[in-house]
N, C-alpha and C positions, 0 to 999 in steps of 0.2 A: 276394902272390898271383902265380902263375907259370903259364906256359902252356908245354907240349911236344909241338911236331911233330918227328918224327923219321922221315926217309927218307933216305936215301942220292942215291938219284933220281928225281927227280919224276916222272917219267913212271911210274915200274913204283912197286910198292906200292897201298895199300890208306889213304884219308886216316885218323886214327888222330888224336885231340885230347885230351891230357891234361891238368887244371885241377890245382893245389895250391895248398895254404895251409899253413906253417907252424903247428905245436900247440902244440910243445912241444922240451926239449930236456933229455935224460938225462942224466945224470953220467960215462955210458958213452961220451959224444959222438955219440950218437944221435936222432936227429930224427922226432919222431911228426909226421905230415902227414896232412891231412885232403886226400883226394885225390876230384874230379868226372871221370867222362868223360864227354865228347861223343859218343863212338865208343865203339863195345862190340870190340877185335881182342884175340883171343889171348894173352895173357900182356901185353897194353896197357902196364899199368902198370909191370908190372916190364921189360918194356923199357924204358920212358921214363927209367926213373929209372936204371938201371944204366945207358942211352948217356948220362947226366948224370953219372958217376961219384959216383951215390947210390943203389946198390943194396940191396936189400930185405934186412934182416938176414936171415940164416938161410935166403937164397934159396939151396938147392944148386945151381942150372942156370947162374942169372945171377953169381954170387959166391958160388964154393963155396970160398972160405977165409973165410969170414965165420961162424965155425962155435961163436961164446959164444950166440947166440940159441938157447931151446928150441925154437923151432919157426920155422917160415917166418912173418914178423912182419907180414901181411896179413887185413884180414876187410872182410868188406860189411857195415855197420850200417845202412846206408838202401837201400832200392829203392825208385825212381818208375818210373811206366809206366803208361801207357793202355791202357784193358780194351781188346781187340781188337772187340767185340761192342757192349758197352754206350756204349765210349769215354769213362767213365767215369774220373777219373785214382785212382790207386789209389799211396798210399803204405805201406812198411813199414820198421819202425826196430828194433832190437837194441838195447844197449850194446854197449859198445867189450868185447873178452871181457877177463877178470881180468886173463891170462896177458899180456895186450898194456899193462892199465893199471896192473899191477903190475910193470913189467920200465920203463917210462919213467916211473913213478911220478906217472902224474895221474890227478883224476879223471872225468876227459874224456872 
């Protein structure tokens, strides 16, 4: 399990907390990660991970020579969040899509 803060200077920026766990690992030498944030910022994740020099396959912005992925190799399979109103906790989950568990080949 790994944790990423990433600013330059503490004083300026936005605090920003990235959680990971390792999934899995491709034939490609690619790394499926089960990624938590603490913080909801901007493009969060794939900053963290590209100032780790483990950028998001298929990311064009963050590592645009990373260019064998179909697609940008990112999805949200869960949301938590508390109803604003009811403050009711409110989960919702997906699978992992095809295209992401058929290119690192699990079925995770």
């Amino acid at each position: 399990d790994g944790t990423v803060h990433e600013t330059r200077d503490r004083k300026r920026g936005d605090r920003a907390i990235t959680h990971y766990t390792v999934v899995g690992r491709s034939e490609k030498r690619l790394t499926l990660l089960r990624v938590k944030l603490e913080t909801g910022r901007k493009h969060q994740i794939r900053v963290h991970l590209a100032s780790r020099g483990w950028p998001i396959c298929g990311d064009a912005l963050y590592h645009p020579r990373h260019a064998e992925c179909p697609r940008l190799m990112l999805a949200a399979t869960t949301l938590e969040l508390t109803h604003p109103t009811t403050q009711t906790p409110l989960k919702f989950e997906i699978p992992i899509p095809d295209v992401l568990r058929g290119f690192f080949g699990t079925s995770q």
